[in-house]
C-alpha positions as CSV (number, residue, x, y, z in Angstrom):
1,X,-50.6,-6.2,25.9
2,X,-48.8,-3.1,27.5
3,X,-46.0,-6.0,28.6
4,X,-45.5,-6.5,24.5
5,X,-45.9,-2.6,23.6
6,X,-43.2,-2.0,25.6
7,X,-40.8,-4.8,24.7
8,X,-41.2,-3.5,20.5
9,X,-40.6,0.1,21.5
10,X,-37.1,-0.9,23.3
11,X,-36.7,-3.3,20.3
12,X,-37.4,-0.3,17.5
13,X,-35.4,2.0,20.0
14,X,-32.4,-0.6,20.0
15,X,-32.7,-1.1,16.2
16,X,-32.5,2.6,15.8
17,X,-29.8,3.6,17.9
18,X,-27.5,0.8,15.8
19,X,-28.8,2.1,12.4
20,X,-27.0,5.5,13.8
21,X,-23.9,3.6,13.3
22,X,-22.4,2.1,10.3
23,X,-22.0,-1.1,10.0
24,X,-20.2,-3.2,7.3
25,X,-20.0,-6.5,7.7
26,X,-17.3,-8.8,6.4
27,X,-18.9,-9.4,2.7
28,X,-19.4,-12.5,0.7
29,X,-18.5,-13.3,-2.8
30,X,-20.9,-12.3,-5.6
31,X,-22.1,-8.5,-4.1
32,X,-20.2,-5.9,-5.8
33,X,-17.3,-3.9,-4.0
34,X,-13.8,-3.1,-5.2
35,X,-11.8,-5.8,-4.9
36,X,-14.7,-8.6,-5.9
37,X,-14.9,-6.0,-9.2
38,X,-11.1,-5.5,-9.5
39,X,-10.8,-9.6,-9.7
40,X,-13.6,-9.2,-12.5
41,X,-11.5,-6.9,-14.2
42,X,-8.6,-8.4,-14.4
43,X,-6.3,-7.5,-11.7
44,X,-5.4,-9.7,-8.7
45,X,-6.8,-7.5,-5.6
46,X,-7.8,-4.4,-4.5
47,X,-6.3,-3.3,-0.9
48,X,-6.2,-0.5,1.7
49,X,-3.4,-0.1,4.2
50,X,-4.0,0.2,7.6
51,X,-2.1,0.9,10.9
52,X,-2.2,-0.7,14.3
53,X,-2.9,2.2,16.2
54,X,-6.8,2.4,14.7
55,X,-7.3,-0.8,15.3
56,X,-9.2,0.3,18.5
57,X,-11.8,1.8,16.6
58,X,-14.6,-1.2,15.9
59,X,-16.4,0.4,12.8
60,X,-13.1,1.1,11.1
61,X,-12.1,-2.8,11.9
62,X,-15.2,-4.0,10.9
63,X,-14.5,-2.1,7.5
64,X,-10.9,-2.9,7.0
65,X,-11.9,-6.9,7.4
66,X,-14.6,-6.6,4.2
67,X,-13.5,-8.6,1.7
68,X,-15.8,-7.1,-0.6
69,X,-13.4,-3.9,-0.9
70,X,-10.3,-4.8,0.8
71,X,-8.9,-8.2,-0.7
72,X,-5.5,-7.2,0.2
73,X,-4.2,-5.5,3.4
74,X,-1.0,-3.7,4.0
75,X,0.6,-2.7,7.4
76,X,1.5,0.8,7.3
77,X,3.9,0.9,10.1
78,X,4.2,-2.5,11.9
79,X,7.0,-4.3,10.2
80,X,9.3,-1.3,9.6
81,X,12.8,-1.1,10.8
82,X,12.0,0.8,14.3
83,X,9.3,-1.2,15.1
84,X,10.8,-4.8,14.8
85,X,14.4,-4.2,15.7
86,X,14.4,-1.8,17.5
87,X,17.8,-2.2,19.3
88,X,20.3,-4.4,17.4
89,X,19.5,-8.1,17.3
90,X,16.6,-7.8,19.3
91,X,13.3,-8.5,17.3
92,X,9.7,-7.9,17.8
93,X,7.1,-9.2,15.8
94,X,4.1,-8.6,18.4
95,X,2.5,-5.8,16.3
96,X,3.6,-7.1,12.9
97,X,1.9,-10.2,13.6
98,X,-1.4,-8.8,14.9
99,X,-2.5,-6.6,11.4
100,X,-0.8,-9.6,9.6
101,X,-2.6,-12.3,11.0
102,X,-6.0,-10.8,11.6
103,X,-6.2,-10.4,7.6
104,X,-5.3,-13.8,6.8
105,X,-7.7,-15.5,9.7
106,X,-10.1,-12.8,7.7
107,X,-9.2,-14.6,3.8
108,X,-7.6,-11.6,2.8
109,X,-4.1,-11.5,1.4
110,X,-1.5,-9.1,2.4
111,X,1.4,-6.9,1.4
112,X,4.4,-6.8,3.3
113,X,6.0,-2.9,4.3
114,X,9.0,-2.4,3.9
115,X,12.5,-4.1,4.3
116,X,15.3,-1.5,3.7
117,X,14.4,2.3,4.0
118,X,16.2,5.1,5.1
119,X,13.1,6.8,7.3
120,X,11.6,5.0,10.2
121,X,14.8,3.2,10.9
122,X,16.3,2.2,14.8
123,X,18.1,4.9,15.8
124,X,21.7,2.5,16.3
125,X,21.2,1.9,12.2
126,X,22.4,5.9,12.1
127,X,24.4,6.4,15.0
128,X,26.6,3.6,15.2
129,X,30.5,3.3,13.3
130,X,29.6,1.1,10.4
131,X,32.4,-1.0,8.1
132,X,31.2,-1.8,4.6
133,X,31.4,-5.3,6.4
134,X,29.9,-5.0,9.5
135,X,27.0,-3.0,7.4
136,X,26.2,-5.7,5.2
137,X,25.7,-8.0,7.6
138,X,23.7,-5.9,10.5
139,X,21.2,-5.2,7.3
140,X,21.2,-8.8,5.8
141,X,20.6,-10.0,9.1
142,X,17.7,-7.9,9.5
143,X,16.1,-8.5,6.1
144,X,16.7,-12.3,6.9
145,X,15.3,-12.5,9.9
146,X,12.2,-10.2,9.1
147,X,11.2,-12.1,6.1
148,X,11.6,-15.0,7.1
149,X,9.3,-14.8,10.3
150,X,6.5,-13.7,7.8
151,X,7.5,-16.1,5.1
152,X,4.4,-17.9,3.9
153,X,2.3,-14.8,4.7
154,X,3.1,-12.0,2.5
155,X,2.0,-11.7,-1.4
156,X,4.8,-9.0,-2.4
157,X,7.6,-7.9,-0.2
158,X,8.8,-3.9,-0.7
159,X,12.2,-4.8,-0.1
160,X,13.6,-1.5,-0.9
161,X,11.6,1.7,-0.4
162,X,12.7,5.8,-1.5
163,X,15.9,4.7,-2.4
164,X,15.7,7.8,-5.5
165,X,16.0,11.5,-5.5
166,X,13.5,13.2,-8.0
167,X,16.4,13.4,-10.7
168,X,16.7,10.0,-10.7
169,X,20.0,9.9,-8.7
170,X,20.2,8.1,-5.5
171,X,19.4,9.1,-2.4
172,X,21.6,9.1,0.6
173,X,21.2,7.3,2.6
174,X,23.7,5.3,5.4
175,X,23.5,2.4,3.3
176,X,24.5,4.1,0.4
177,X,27.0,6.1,1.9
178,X,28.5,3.0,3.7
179,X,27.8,0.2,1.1
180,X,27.4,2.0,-1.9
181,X,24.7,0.9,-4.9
182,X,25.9,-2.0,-4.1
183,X,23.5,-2.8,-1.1
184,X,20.5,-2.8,-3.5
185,X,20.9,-6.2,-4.7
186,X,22.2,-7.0,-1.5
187,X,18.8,-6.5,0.1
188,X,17.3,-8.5,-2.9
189,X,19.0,-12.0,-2.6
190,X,18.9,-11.7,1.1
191,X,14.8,-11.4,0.8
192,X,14.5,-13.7,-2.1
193,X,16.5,-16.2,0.1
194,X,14.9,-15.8,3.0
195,X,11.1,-15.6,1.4
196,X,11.6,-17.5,-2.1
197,X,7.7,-17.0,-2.8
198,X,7.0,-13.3,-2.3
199,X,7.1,-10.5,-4.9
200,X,10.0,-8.8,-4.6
201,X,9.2,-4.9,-4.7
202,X,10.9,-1.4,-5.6
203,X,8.6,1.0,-3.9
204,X,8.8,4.9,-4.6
205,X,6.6,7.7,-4.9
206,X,6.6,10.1,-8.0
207,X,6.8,6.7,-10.1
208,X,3.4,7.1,-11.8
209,X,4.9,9.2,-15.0
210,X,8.2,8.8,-17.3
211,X,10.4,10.9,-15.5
212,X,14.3,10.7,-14.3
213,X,13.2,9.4,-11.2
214,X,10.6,5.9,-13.1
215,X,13.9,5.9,-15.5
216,X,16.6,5.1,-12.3
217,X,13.7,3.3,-11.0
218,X,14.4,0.8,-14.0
219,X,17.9,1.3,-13.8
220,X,17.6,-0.4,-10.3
221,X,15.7,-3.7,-12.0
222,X,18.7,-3.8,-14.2
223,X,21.4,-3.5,-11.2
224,X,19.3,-6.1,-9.1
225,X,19.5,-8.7,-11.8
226,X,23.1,-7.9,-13.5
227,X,24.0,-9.3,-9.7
228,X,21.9,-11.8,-9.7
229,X,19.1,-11.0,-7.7
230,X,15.0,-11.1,-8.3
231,X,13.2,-8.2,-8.9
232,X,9.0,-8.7,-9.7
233,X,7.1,-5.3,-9.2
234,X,7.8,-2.1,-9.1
235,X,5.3,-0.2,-6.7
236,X,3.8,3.1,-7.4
237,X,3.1,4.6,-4.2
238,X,0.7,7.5,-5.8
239,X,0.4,10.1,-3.4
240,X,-0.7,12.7,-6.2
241,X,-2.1,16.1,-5.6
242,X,-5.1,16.8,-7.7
243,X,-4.3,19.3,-10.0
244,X,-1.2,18.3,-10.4
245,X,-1.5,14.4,-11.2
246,X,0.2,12.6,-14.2
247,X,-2.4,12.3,-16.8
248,X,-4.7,8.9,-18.0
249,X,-2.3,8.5,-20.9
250,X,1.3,9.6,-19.0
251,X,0.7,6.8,-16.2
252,X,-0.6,4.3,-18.6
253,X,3.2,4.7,-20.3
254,X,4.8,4.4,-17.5
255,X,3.7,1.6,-17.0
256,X,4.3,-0.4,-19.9
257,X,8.1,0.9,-19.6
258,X,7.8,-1.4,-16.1
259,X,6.1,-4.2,-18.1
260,X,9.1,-3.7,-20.5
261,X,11.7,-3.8,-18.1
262,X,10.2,-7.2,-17.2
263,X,8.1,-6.9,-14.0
264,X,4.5,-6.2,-12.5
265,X,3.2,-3.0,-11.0
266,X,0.7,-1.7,-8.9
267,X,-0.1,1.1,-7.1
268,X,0.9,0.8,-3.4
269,X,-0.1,4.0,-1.5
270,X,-2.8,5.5,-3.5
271,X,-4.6,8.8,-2.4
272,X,-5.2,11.9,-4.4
273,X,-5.2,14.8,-1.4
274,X,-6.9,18.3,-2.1
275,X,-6.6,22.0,-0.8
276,X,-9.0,22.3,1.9
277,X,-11.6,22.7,2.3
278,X,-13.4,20.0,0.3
279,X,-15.7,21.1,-2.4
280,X,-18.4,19.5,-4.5
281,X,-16.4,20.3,-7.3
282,X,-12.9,19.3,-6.1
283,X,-14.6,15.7,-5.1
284,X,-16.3,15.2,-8.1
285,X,-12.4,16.1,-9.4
286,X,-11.0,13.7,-7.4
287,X,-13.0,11.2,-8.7
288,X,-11.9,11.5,-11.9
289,X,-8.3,11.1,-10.9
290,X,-9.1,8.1,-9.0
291,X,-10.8,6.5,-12.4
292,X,-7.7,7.8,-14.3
293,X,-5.3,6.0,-11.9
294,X,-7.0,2.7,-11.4
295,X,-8.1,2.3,-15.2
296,X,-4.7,2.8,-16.3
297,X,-3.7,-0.2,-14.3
298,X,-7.1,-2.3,-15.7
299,X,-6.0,-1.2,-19.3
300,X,-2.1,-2.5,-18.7
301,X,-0.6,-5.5,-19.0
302,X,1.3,-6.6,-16.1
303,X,0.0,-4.4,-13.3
304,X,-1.8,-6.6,-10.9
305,X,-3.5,-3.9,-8.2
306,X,-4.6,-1.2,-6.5
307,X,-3.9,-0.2,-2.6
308,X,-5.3,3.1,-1.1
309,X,-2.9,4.5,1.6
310,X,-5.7,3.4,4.5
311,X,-9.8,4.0,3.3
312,X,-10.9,6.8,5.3
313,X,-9.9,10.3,5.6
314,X,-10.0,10.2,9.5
315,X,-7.2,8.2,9.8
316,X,-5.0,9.5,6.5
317,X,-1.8,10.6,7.2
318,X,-2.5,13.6,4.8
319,X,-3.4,16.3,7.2
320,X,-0.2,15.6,9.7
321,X,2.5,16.1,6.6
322,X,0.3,18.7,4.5
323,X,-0.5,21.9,6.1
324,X,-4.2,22.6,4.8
325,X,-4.3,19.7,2.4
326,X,-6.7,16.5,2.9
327,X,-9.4,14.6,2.1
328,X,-7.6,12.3,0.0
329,X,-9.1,9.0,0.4
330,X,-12.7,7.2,-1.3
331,X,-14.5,7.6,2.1
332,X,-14.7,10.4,4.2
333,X,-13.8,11.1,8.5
334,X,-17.3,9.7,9.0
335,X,-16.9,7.0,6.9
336,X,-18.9,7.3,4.0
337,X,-18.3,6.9,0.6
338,X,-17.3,9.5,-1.5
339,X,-17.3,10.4,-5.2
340,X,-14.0,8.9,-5.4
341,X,-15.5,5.6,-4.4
342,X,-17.6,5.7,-7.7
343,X,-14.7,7.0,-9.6
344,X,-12.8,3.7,-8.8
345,X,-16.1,1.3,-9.1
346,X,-16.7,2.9,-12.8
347,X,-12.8,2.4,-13.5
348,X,-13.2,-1.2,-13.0
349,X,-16.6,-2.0,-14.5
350,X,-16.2,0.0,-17.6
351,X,-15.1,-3.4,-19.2
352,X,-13.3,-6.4,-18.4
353,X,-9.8,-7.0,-19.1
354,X,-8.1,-10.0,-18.9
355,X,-4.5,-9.9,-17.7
356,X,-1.6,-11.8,-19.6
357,X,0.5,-11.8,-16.4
């Protein structure tokens, strides 16, 4: 008797100390989360990003792989420039592969980040004498070969990322300055020939109203295809400030001027950041931006999903580029859900809308 006492209080003590923790779990089809509601709804997924260097961290892994939430996964760092050539011709895919391939062992889908971008590139890219020629060839040969080691694996491609200055003109960059406009459709045909079944993506931030900047944006579908590349999606990265954020009704049009122009959206990078601290009232804010933002993209044709730039403020990259801005993601640094959680649940459950895609 005093054998079996003991052995239930270290089993209610063991059973505690777990319940301390939170635990997710991997999901299953029919319990309700955002992405299983976001298919319900009409869209094709609902992702988070996520970068290799949390992937230490077993509770945020065990949240990242729930299919329940997260049907669609997007490396925030592991396939860029720096990362997988990082001196010329030599590739690395070791960290690509590892975010890539643990969500598709998982059943998730994935998003692939990014091809051609003036930030994060390989310091030779910058430093070295370039020839329009010699140019053209170092950056098809580095779209090639990237895409087409992940060919199979990625749902949408951003080929070309922050290639536009707020009024719409473009941004220089060494490929611009080098190439011209020219290398934009460049970078297209090399990625639609190397990975002839991904979505071929503009990504930009600031794209989530009509503006100069979502004008050029468009501008750029037309000078990708008057060369004879593919273009399919224009990403919305939506980093918005609240207080600041393009109205339900302003990112709605938007949007339609994509469908318009003839391709799919989604939002790529979502997060709505704050002044700190976080109040009651500034969440309860923030989850009405979040509904704003994702029910614009239930209510319109042609745009397929929702990512959140990672799903927990302890790993955003908010704080590091904002001085006293933050909490801008649906659960907070101890991972719980936030208002902005519900904001997005309501946004998708409101009603269902089936897509003409």
């Amino acid at each position: 008797m005093v054998q079996l006492l003991s052995t239930l209080v270290t089993a209610l003590a063991a059973a505690t100390a777990v319940s301390a923790t939170p635990t997710f779990g991997h999901g299953k089809w029919g319990k309700k989360g955002l992405h299983t509601e976001a298919v319900k709804a009409g869209l094709k997924y609902f992702g988070t990003a996520a970068d290799n260097v949390n992937l230490h961290d077993e509770v945020y892994v065990d949240k990242l792989l729930d299919r329940v939430d997260f049907g669609m996964i997007t490396p925030t760092n592991t396939q860029k420039w720096e990362t997988v050539e990082p001196q010329e011709g030599v590739f690395n895919f070791t960290e690509g592969d590892r975010l890539i391939n643990m969500a598709l062992r998982n059943g998730q889908k994935t998003r692939c980040h990014a091809l051609v971008w003036h930030s994060q590139l390989a310091p030779w890219v910058e430093e070295k004498e370039w020839t329009n020629k010699t140019l053209i060839a170092a950056m098809v040969n580095h779209v090639t070969k990237v895409a087409k080691h992940f060919k199979g694996r990625c749902y949408a491609w951003d080929v070309l990322n922050e290639a536009l200055e707020e009024d719409g003109t473009y941004r220089k960059t060494v490929f611009l300055d080098v190439i011209g406009p020219a290398y934009i459709p460049i970078a297209f045909k090399a990625a639609q020939k190397a990975d002839p079944f991904a979505k071929l993506y503009y990504n930009d931030y600031n794209l989530e109203s009509v503006s100069p900047k979502s004008k050029a944006a468009i501008e750029i579908i037309k000078l990708i295809r008057a060369h004879g590349g593919r273009i399919d999606g224009m990403g919305m990265q939506g980093h918005l400030i609240l207080g600041q954020r393009p109205s339900f009704e302003e990112q709605k049009a938007v949007i339609k001027s994509y469908t318009d122009a003839g391709v799919e959206s989604a939002y790529t990078e979502l997060d709505i950041r704050m002044d700190m601290p976080a109040t009651k009232k500034k969440l309860q804010d923030q989850s009405v931006a979040y509904y704003d933002s994702v029910r614009a993209c239930v209510e319109s044709k042609r745009c397929v999903g929702v990512t959140i730039w990672d799903w927990t403020d302890k790993y955003s990259w908010i704080p590091g580029w904002f001085e006293g801005e933050g909490a801008g993601l649906p659960w907070d640094e101890d991972f719980k859900k936030k208002p902005a959680y519900d904001g997005i649940l309501k946004a998708l459950t409101k009603k269902k809308s089936w897509k003409w895609w």
